[in-house]
C-alpha positions as CSV (number, residue, x, y, z in Angstrom):
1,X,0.0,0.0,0.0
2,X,1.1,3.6,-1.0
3,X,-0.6,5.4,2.0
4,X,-1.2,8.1,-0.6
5,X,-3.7,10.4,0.5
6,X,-5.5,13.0,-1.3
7,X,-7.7,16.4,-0.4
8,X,-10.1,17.3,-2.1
9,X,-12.5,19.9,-1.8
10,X,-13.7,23.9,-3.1
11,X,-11.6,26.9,-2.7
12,X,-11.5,28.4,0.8
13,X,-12.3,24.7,2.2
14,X,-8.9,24.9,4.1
15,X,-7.3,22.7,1.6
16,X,-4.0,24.0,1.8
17,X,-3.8,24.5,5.8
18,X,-4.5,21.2,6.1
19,X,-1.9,20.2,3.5
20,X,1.0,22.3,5.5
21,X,-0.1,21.4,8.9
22,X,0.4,17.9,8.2
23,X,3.8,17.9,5.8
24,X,5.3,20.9,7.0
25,X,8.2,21.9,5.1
26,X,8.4,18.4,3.8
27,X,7.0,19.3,0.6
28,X,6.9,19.9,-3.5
29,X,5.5,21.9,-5.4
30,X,5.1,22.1,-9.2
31,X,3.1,22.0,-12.1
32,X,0.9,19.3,-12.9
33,X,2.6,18.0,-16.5
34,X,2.2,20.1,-19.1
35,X,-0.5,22.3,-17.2
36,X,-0.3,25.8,-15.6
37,X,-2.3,23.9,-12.9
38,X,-0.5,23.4,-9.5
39,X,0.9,20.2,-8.2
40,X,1.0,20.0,-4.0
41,X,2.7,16.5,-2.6
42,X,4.2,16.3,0.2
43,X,4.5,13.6,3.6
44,X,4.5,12.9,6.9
45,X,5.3,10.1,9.3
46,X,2.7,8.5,12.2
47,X,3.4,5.6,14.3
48,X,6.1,4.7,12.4
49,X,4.7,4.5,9.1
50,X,5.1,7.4,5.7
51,X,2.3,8.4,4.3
52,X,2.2,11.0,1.4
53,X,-0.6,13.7,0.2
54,X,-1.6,15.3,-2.5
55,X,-3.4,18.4,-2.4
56,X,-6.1,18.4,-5.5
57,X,-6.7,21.7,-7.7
58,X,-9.5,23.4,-5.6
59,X,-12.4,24.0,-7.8
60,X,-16.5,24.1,-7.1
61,X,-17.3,20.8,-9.0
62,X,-16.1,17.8,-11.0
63,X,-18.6,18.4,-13.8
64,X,-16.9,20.8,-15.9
65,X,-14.1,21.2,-18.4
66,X,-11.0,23.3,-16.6
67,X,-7.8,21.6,-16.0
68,X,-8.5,21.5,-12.4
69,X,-11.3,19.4,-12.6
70,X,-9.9,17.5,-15.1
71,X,-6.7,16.6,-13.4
72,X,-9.1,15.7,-10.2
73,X,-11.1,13.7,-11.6
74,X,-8.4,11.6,-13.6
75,X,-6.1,11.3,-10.4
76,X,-9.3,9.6,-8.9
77,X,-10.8,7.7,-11.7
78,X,-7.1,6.0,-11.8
79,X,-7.1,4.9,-8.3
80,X,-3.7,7.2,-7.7
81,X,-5.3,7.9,-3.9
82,X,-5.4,5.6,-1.7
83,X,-8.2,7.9,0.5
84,X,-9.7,10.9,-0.6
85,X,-10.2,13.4,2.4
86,X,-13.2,15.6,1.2
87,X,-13.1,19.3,3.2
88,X,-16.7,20.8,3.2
89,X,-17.0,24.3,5.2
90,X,-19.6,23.7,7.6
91,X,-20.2,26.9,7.7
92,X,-22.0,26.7,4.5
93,X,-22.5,23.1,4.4
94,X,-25.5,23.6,1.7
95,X,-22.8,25.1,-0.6
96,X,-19.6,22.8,0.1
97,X,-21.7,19.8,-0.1
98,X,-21.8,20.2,-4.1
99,X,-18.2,18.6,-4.2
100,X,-19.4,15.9,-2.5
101,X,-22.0,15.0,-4.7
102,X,-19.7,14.9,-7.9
103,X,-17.5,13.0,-6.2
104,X,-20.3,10.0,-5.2
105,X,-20.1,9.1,-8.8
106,X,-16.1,8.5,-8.6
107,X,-16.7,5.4,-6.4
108,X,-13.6,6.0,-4.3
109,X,-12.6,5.6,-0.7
110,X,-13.3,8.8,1.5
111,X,-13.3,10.4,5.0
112,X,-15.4,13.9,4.8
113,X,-13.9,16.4,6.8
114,X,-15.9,19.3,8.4
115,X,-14.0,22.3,8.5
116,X,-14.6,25.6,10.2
117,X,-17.0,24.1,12.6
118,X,-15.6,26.9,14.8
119,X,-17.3,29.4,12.2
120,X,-20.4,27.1,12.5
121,X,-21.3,27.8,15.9
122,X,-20.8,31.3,16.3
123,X,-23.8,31.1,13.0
124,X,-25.2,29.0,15.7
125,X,-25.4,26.1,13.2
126,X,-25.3,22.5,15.0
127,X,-24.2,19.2,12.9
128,X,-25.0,16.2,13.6
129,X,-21.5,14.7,12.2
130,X,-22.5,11.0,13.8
131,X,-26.1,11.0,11.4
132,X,-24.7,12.2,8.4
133,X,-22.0,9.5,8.6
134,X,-24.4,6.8,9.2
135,X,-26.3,8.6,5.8
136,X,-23.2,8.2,3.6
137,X,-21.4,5.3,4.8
138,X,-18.0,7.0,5.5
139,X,-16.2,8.8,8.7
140,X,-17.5,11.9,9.2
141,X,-14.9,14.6,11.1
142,X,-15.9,17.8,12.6
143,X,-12.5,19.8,12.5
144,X,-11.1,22.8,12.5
145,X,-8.0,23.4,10.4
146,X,-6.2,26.2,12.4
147,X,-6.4,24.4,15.4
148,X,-2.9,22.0,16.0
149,X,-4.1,19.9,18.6
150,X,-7.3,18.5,16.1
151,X,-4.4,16.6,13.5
152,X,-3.7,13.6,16.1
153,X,-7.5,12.2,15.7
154,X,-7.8,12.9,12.1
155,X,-4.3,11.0,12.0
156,X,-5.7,7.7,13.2
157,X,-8.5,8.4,11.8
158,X,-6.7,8.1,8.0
159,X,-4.5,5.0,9.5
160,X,-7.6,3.6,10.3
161,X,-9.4,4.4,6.9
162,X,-6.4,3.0,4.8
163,X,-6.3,-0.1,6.9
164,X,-10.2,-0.5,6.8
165,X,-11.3,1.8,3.7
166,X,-15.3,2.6,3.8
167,X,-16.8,3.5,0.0
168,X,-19.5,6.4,-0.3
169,X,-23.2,4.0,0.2
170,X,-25.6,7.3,-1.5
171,X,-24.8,9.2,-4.5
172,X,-27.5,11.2,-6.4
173,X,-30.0,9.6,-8.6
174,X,-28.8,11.6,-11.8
175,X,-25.6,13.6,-12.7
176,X,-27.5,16.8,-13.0
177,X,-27.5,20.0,-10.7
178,X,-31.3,19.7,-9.8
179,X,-30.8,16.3,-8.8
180,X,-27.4,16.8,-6.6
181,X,-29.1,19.7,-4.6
182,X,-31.8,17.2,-4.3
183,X,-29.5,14.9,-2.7
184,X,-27.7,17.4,-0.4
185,X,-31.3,18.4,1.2
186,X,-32.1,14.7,1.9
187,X,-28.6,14.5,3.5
188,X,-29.3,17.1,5.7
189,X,-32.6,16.5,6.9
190,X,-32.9,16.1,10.6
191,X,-28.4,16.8,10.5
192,X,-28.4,20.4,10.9
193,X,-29.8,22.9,12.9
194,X,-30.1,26.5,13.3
195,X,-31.2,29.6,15.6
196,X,-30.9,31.9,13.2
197,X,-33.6,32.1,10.7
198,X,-31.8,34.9,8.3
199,X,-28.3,36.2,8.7
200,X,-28.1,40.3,9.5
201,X,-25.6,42.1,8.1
202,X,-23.5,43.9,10.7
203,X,-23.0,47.9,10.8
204,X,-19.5,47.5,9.6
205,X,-20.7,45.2,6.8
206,X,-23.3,47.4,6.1
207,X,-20.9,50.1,5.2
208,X,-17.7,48.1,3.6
209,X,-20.1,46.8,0.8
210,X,-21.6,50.0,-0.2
211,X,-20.1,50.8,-3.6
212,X,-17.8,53.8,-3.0
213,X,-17.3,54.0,0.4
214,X,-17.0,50.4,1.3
215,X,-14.3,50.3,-2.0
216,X,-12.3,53.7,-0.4
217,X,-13.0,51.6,3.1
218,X,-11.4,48.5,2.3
219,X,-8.0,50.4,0.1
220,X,-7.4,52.2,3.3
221,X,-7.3,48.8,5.4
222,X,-5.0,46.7,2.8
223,X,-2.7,49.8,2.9
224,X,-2.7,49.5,6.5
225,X,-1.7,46.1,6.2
226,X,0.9,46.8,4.4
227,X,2.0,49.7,6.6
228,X,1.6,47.0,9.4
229,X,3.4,44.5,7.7
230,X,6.4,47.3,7.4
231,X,6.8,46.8,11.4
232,X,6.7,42.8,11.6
233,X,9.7,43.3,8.8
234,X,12.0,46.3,9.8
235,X,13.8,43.7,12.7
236,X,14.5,41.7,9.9
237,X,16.0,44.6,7.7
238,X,18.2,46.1,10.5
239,X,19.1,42.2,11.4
240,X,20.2,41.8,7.5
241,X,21.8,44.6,7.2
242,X,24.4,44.1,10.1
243,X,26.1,41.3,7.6
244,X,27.5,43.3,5.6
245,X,27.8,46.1,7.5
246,X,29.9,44.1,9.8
247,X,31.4,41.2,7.8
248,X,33.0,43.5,4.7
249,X,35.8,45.4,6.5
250,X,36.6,42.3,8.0
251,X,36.2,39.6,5.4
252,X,38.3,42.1,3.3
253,X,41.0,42.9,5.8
254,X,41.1,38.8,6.4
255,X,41.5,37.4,3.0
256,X,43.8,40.5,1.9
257,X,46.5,39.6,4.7
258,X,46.1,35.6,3.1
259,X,46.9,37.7,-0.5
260,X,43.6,36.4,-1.8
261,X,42.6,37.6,-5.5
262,X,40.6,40.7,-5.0
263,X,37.6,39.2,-7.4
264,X,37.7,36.7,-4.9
265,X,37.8,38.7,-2.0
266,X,34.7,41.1,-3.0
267,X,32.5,37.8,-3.1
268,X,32.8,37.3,0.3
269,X,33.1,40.5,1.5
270,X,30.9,42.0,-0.7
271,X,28.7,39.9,-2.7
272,X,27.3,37.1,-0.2
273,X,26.7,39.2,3.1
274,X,24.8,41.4,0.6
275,X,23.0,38.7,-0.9
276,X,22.4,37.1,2.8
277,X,21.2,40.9,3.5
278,X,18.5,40.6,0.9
279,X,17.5,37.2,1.4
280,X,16.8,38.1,5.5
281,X,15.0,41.4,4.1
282,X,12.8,39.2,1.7
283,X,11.6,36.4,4.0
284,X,11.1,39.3,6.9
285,X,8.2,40.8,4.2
286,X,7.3,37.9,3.1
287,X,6.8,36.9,7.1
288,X,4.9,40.2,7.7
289,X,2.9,39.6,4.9
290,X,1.3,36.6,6.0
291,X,0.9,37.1,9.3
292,X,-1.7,40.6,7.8
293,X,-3.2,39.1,5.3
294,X,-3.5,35.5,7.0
295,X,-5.5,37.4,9.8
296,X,-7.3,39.5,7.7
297,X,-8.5,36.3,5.7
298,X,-9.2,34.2,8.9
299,X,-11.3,37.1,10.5
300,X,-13.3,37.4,6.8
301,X,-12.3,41.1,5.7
302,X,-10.6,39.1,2.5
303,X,-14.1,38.0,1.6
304,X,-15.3,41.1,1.9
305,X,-12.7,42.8,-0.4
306,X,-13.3,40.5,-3.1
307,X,-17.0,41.2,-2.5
308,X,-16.2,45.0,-3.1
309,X,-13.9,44.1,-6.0
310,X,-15.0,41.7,-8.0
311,X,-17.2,43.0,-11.0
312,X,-14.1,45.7,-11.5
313,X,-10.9,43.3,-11.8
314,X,-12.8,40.6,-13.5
315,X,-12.7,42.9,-16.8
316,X,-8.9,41.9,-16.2
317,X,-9.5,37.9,-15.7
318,X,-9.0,38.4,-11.9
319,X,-11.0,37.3,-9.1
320,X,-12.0,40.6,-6.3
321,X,-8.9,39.4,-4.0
322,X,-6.6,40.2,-6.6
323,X,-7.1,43.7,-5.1
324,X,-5.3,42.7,-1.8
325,X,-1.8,42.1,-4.1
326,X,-2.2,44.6,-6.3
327,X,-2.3,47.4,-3.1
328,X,0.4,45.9,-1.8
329,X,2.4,46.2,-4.9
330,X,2.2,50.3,-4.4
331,X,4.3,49.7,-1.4
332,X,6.7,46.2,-2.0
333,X,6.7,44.0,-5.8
334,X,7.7,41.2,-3.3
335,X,4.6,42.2,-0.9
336,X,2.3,42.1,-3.3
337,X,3.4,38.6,-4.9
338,X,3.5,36.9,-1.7
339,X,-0.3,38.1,-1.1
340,X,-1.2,36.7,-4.2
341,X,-1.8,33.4,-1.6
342,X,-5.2,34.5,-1.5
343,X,-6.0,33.6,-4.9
344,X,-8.1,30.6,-5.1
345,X,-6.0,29.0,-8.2
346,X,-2.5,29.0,-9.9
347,X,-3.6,31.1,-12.9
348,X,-5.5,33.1,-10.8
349,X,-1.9,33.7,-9.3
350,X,0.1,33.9,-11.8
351,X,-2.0,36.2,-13.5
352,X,-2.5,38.4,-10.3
353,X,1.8,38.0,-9.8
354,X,2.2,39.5,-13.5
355,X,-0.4,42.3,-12.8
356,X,1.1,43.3,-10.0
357,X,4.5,43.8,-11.5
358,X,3.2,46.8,-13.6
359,X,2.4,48.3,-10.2
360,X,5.7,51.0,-9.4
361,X,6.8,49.7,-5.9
362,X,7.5,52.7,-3.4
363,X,11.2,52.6,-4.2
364,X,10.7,54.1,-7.8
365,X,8.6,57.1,-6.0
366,X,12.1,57.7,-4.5
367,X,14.2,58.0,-8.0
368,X,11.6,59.5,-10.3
369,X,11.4,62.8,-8.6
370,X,15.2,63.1,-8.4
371,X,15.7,62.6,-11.6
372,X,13.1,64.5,-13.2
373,X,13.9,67.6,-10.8
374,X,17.4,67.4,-12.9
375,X,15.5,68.1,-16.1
376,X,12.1,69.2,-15.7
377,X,10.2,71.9,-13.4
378,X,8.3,70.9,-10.4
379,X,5.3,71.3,-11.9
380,X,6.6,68.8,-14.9
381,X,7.6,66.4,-12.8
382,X,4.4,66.2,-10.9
383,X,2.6,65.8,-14.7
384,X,5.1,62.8,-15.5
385,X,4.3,61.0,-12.0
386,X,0.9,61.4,-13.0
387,X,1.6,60.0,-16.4
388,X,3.2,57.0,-14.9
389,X,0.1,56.5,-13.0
390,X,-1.8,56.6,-15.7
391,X,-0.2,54.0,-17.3
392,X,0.1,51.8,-14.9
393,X,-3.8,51.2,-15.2
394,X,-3.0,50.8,-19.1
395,X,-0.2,48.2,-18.4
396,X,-2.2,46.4,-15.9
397,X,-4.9,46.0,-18.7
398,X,-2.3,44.8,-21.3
399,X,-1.2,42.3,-18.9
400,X,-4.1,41.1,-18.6
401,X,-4.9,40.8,-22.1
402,X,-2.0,39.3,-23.3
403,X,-2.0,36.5,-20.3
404,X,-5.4,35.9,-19.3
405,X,-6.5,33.3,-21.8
406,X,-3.1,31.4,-21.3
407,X,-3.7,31.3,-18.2
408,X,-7.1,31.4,-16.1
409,X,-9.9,29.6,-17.7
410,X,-13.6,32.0,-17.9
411,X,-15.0,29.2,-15.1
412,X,-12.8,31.3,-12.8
413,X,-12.4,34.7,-13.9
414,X,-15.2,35.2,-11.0
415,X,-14.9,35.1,-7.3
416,X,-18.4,33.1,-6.8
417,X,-19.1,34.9,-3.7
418,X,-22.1,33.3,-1.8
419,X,-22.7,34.9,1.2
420,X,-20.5,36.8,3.5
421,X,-18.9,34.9,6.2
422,X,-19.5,35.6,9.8
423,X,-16.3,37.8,11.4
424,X,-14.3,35.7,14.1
425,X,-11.7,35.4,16.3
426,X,-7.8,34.4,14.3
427,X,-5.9,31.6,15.4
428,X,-2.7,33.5,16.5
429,X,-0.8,30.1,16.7
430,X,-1.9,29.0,13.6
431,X,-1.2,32.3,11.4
432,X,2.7,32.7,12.9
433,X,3.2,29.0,12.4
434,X,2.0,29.4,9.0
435,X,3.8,32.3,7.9
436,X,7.1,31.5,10.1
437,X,6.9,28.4,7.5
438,X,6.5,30.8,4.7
439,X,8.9,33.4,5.6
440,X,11.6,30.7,6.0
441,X,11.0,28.4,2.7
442,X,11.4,32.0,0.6
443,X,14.4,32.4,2.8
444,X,16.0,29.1,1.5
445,X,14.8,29.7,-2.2
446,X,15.5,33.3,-2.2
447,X,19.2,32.9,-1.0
448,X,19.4,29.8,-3.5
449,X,17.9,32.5,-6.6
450,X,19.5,35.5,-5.6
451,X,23.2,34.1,-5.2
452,X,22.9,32.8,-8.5
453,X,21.7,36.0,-10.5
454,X,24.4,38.1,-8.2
455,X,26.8,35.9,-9.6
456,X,26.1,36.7,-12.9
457,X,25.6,40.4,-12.4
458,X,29.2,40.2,-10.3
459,X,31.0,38.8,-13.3
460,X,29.8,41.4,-15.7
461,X,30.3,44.3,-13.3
462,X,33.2,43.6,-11.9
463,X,36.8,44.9,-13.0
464,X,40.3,45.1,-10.8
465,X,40.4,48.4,-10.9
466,X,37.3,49.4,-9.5
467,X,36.9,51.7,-12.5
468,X,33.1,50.5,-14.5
469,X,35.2,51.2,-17.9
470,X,37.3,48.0,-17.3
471,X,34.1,45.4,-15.8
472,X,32.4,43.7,-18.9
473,X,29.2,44.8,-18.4
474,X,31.1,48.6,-20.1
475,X,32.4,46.6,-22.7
476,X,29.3,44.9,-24.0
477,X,27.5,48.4,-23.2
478,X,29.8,50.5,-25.3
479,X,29.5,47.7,-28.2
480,X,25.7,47.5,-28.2
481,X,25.2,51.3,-27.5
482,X,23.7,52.0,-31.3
483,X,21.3,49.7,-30.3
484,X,20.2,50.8,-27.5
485,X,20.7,54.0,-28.9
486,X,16.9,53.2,-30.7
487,X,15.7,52.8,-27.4
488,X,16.7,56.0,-26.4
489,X,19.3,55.0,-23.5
490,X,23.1,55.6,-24.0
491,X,25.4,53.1,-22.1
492,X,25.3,54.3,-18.8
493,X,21.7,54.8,-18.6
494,X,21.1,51.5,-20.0
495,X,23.6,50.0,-17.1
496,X,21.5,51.9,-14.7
497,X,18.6,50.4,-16.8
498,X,20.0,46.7,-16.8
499,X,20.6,47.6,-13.0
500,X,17.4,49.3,-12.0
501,X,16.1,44.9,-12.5
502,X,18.5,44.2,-9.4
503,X,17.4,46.8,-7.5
504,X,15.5,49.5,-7.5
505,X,18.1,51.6,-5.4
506,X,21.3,51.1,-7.0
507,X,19.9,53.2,-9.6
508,X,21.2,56.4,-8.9
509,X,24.6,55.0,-7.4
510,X,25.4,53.4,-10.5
511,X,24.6,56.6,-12.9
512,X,26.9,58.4,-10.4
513,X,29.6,55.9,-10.8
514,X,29.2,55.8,-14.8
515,X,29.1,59.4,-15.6
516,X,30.9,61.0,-12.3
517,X,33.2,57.7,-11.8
518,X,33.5,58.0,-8.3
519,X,32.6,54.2,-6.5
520,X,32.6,50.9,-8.4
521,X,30.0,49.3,-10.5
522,X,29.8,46.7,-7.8
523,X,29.4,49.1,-4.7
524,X,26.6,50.9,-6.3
525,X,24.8,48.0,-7.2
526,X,25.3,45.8,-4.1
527,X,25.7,48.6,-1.2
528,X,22.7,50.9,-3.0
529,X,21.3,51.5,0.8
530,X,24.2,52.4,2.6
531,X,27.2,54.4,0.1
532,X,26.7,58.4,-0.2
533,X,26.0,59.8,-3.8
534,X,27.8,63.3,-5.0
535,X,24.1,64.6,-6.1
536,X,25.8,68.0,-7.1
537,X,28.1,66.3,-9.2
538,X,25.8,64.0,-10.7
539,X,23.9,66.7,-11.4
540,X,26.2,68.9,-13.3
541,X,27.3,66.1,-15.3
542,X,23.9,64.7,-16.2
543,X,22.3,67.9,-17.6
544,X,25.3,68.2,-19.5
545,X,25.4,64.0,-20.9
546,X,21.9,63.3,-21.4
547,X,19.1,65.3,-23.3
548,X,15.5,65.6,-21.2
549,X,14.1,63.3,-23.9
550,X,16.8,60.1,-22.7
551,X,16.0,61.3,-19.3
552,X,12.3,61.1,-19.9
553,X,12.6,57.9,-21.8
554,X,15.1,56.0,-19.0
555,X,12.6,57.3,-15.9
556,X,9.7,55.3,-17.8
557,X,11.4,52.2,-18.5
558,X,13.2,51.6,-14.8
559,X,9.6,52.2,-13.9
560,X,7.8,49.5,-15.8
561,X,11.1,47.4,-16.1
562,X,11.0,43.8,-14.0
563,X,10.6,45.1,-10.5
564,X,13.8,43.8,-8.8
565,X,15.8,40.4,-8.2
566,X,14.2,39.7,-4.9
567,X,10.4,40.0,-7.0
568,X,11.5,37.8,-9.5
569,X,12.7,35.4,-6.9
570,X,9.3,35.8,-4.9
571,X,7.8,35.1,-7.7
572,X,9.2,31.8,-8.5
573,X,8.9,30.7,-5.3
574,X,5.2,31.4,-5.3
575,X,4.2,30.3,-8.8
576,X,6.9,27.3,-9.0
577,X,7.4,27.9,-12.9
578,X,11.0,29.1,-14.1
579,X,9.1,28.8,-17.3
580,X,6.3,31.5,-16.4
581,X,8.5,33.7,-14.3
582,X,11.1,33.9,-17.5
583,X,8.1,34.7,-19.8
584,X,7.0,37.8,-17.6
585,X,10.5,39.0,-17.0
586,X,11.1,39.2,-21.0
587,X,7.8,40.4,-21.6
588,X,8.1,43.9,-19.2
589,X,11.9,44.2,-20.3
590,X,10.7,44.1,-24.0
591,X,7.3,46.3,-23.1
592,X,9.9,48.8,-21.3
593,X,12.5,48.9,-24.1
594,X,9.9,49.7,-26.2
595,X,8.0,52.2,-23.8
596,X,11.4,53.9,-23.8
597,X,11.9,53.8,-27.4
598,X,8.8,55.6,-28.1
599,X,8.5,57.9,-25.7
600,X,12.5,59.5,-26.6
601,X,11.8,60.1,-30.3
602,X,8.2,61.2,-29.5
603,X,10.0,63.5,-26.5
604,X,12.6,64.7,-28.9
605,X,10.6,66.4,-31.0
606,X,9.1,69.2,-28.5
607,X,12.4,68.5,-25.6
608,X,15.5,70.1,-26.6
């Protein structure tokens, strides 16, 4: 016996808590084979024995035609599952209960699994979990996902089930809607109970789903997430940026005195505590993150968003959380990826990850208005922010248009909201375990993603000297120059260009060490946040090298370039395709190329 278990059940079921509370970090995930669909397994050991689980593409039914329900069903039909845990939310059992009834025609072993009976009482709904057992012929488990000390009895309840496995005895009479509601009603007669005859909204609900105010309502809470999340990660900033603050003079003074190559020497002095630096800085965000947004979505304000939301973003082939990411991308790229977790799907994802990328993080609001003020008036610069605003709702359209079919099927272009959920109380333990888990797998595969692309962007920068007019990266600049020429950027704004991708940051330290040559290619890039920039130099020299027209054209395409290295890295880590996350990196440095291109010769006919 395999001991191969699989959950099954709609979005929001509490498919995925389940999954990490019982593998932990022992885990994979993937792509199901030649599908943007995503693949959970992962395992655990009880009582000596492995078992493994597979956590089945959430979707509302078996019936239809997406990939998710496709891939369900097959993985069923084709006995890969041993048992087949089935998570209904009792909370709306009427509703959950619909997965269920497809799956009665599979003819496979199953346990069904109440979740959010917690959320059931405080709708002072009562279940009858021993009756509705007896009704379907299988183990019936009240449960509550969040809550650790639940996992022991459902534990022997699957080493029981394996050992002993009980097949559904009731399925409905015809594989037809009418006839599965039909079913769920009979299943439910004399199983649940309820005080309250119809649900009343709350004064707080009453205003958060009013059509303007509720929308300005619930932007002002996800930005105070974010602002929130900001505190849970600035210990982990000023923790990663002591490496190498304190590691480089030493390191360096270290391997000097053992006459160590100096390319050698500004790896480990330089390169690695700074990658270590960023890694730390990325998982702390990425910690913060969850820990918000895995309250807000436990206490119900996500459902709630989406609620406000949805009509407007599904013009883009998103569901209404999408808006939760897509706020948080105004503030962190890497923010607003990580909360793309919300999403009930991996298109829905990785469409909402490559939206959110044409959202300017807050670190370009810090660049654009020193560079414009070089160039253009105040009141100019104000217009071109605006204009970058602007089309940041065109790019997010674009996006959407060009990935949305590749992507997310029409089936789920659509949040499906049924009914508000009731507001209750967060499982503290549960939210830090789950986001401590988080916070550290990014830490692993960021460090893993980061050090590799440093690597690369070491070797081209990089020159004995210190001088950028001896690293590689000047050389292949100077030879490609009349290309990038058509886009409007001369070498050194295309190596601030190449390194605006890295970060953000490094932007104006490596413009100051191309044009005023004071610092190295490598310091700019790598020690952005903490090395002083001649502004009054850089000045001087930049009205005098570049024409408003380049400067126009190079502010618009750092601004809609790929976001960073840590982004990119946060977003393979969350959509687990090097093949999706290479496909949106080309596509915005293409789009930003071009975006530059036209705007210098369109520029350079009224800038002079």
């Amino acid at each position: 016996m395999n001991n191969r278990i699989a959950l099954l059940g709609q979005p929001n079921s509490g498919k995925s808590t389940v999954f990490n509370a019982l593998t932990g970090l022992r885990q994979h995930v993937g792509n199901w084979p030649g599908k943007t669909v995503e693949k959970k397994d992962g395992n655990y050991n009880w009582k000596d024995k492995s078992y493994t689980v597979t956590d089945l593409p959430g979707s509302y039914g078996l019936t239809g035609v997406s990939d998710e329900e496709t891939i369900t069903v097959d993985f069923i039909k084709n006995k890969n599952a041993d048992l087949t845990i089935v998570l209904v939310d009792a909370s709306q059992l009427e509703r959950s209960l619909y997965m269920l009834s497809d799956f009665a025609f599979l003819n496979s072993p199953a346990i069904l699994l109440l979740n959010m009976m917690d959320v059931a009482k405080l709708k002072n709904k009562e279940i009858d979990a021993d009756k509705l057992s007896k009704k379907l012929g299988i183990p019936v488990l009240p449960f509550v996902a969040a809550d650790g000390k639940q996992y022991d009895k459902l534990k022997d309840l699957i080493e029981r089930e394996l050992e002993k496995p009980h097949l559904l005895s009731t399925k409905p009479e015809k594989d037809n809607a009418k006839e599965k509601f039909a079913w769920i009603k009979g299943l439910l007669d004399g199983v649940t109970s309820s005080d309250v005859k119809d649900y009343q909204l709350s004064r707080f609900d009453r205003i958060i789903t009013r059509p303007v105010i509720g929308k300005i309502l619930t932007i002002l809470i996800i930005l105070l997430a974010f602002v929130v999340a900001m505190i849970f990660f600035i210990p982990f900033s000023i923790i990663g940026k002591c490496f190498p603050l304190l590691l480089g003079a030493p390191l360096t003074s270290l391997l000097s005195s053992f006459h160590v190559h100096s390319w050698l020497i500004s790896i480990f002095s330089m390169l690695l505590p700074n990658v270590l630096y960023f890694s730390i800085a990325m998982a702390g965000f990425v910690f913060g993150v969850n820990v918000v947004f895995g309250y807000l979505e436990e206490v119900g304000f996500i459902a709630r968003a989406a609620y406000q939301f949805d009509r407007l973003l599904s013009r883009l082939g998103l569901q209404g959380k999408a808006i939760c990411p897509i706020l948080m991308g105004f503030g962190c790229t890497i923010g607003g990826t990580s909360a793309t977790r919300v999403m009930d799907n991996w298109g829905q994802r990785m469409l909402a990850m490559a939206v959110v990328w044409a959202v300017p993080c807050s670190a370009i609001w810090a660049i654009i208005p020193v560079i414009g003020s070089v160039f253009f008036s105040s009141g100019a610069v104000l217009l071109i922010c605006i204009a970058i605003l602007l089309y940041v709702f065109f790019m997010m359209w674009f996006v959407s248009k060009v990935f949305a079919k590749k992507l997310v099927n029409e089936n789920s272009q659509s949040g499906m909201i049924m009914e508000l959920p009731p507001y209750h109380k967060a499982h503290w333990k549960h939210i830090m375990k789950e986001s401590s888990l988080k916070g550290f797998d990014i830490f692993k595969r960021a460090f893993r993603t980061v050090t590799i692309i440093s690597l690369i962007f070491w070797a081209l920068s990089y020159s004995p000297s210190g001088n950028v007019e001896n690293s590689i990266l000047y050389k292949v600049g100077m030879a490609i120059e009349p290309v990038t020429r058509i886009f409007g950027l001369g070498w050194q704004t295309f190596l601030a260009f190449l390194s605006a991708a890295f970060a953000k940051e490094a932007v104006l330290g490596v413009l100051n060490a191309a044009f005023v040559g004071q610092g190295s290619l490598l310091d700019a890039t790598f020690n952005s946040k903490v090395i002083a920039v001649d502004s009054t130099a850089l000045v001087t020299i930049l009205r005098s090298a570049i024409s408003p027209a380049e400067a126009l054209a190079f502010m618009f395409a750092c601004t809609f370039n790929i976001p960073c290295v840590m982004a990119l890295g946060t977003t393979y880590k969350e959509s687990h395709s090097l093949k999706w996350t290479l496909i949106i990196s080309l596509f915005y440095v293409l789009s930003a190329l071009i975006l530059s291109s036209i705007i210098f010769h369109v520029a350079s006919l009224f800038l002079h």
